[in-house]
N, C-alpha and C positions, 0 to 999 in steps of 0.2 A: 421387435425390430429396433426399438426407443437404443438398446444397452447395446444391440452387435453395432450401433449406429456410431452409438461411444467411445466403442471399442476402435473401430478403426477409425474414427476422425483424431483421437491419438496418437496413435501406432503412426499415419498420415503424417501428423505435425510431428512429432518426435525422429520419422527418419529421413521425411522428403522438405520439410521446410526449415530454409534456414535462422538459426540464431540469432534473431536482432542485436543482443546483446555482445556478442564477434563482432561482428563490424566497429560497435560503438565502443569496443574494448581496446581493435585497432585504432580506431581515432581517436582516444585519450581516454575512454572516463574508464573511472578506477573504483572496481568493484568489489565487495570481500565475499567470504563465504555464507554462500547460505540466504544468497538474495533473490527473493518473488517478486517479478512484477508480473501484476492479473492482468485481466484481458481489458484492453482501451488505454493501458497505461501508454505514457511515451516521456521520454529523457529526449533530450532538447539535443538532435544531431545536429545542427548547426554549430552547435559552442560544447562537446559533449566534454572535451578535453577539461573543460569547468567545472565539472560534477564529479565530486568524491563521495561513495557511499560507502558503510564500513559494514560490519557482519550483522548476520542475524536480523536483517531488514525484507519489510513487505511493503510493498506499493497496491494499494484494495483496487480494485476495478476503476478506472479512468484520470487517474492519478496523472498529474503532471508535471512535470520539472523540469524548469523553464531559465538558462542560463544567461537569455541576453531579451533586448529590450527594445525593437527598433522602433520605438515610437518617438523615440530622439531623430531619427535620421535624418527624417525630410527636413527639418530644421535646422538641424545644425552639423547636417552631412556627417553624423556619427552617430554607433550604433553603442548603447551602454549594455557593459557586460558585467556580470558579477557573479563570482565563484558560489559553487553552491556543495555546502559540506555535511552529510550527514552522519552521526554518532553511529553505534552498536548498538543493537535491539533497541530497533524503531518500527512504529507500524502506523502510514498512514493513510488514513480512511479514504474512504471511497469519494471520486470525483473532487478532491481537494486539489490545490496546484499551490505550487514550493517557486518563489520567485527569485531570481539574480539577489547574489551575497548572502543570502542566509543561511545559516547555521543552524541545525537541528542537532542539539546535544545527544547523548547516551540514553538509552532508556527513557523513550520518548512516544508518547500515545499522540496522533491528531486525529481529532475528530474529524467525523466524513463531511466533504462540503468548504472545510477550511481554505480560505485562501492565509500564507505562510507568507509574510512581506514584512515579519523582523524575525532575527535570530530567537530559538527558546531553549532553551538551558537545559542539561540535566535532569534527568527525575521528575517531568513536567508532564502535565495531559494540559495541552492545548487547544482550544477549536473556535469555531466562528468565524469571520470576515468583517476585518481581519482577523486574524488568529492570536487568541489572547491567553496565558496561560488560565487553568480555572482549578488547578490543586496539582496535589505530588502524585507520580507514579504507583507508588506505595502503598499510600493512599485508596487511591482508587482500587487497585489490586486487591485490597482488603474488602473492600465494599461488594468488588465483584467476585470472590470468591464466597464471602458471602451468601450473596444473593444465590449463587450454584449451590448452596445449601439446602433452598428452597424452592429451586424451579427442578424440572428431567434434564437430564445429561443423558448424551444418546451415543455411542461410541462409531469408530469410523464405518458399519455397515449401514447407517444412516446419512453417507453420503453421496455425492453424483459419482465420486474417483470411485466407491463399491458399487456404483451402479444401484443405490435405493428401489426400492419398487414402492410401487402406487399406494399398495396397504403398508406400508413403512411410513411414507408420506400423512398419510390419513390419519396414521397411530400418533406420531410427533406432532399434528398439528390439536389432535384433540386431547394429547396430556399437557400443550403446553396453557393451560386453561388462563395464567396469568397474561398470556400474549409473549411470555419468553421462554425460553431455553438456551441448552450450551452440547455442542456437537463437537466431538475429535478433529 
């Protein structure tokens, strides 16, 4: 029942619920191809026309990006706002939030949990709170290809989109002996 359960709460969102992303395309923000945002994310409809994202980007599960700032307001009867622009192939982690003005360069990792309250450049893995760069893209890349040298690599029938089963689950959990692995 778990997988026909799957199946149509899919089918469900794909042809009866509407695109968040439509609306927030209608009201300005500008999005390229190839952009994920997981489930909990939200881009900042109030100020959306602020946010530029470019290709090849994902937003991990509860991501936020946050275009304006009313914590001015009561005070000084205005509300700060500041554009929020991010590079081609970025990916950032889960429950992290991207604050008014900053810039997320090209080929950009943040880690999960980040709060994003300066710009990071280029070729950067980022993370923390605030979010501080902590090496090169590249870099890291290498380490973690790496590392998939030496843990299981499991291809996409070991996911929720194939519908995994139970003893799929049991099998990944007990080869991944070091506590990792890497999944399609």
């Amino acid at each position: 029942m778990g997988a026909l359960h799957a199946v149509l709460r899919r089918s469900y969102n794909r042809w009866f619920r509407p695109n968040p992303l439509d609306e927030l395309r209608a009201r300005g923000l500008i999005v390229g191809r190839n952009f994920k945002m997981l489930d909990g994310g939200s881009l900042d409809w109030s100020h959306c026309w602020h946010i530029t994202i470019g290709d090849d980007v994902t937003m991990a599960p509860g991501v936020r990006i946050i275009a304006h700032d009313a914590s001015t307001k009561m005070h000084l009867g205005y509300t700060r706002i500041g554009k929020v622009e991010i590079g081609d192939r970025v990916f950032i982690g889960a429950a992290s939030i991207v604050l008014p003005g900053v810039r997320i360069g090209t080929n950009v990792v943040i880690g999960a949990g980040s709060v994003v309250s300066k710009s990071i450049p280029d070729n950067t893995v980022a993370c923390g709170n605030p979010a501080r760069a902590v090496g090169a893209t590249d870099e890291w890349l290498v380490r973690k290809r790496r590392e998939m040298g030496t843990v299981p690599c499991f291809g996409e029938e070991y996911t929720s989109r194939q519908d995994v089963t139970e003893a799929m689950k049991v099998e990944m959990n007990s080869r991944m002996t070091s506590g990792i692995g890497y999944v399609v």
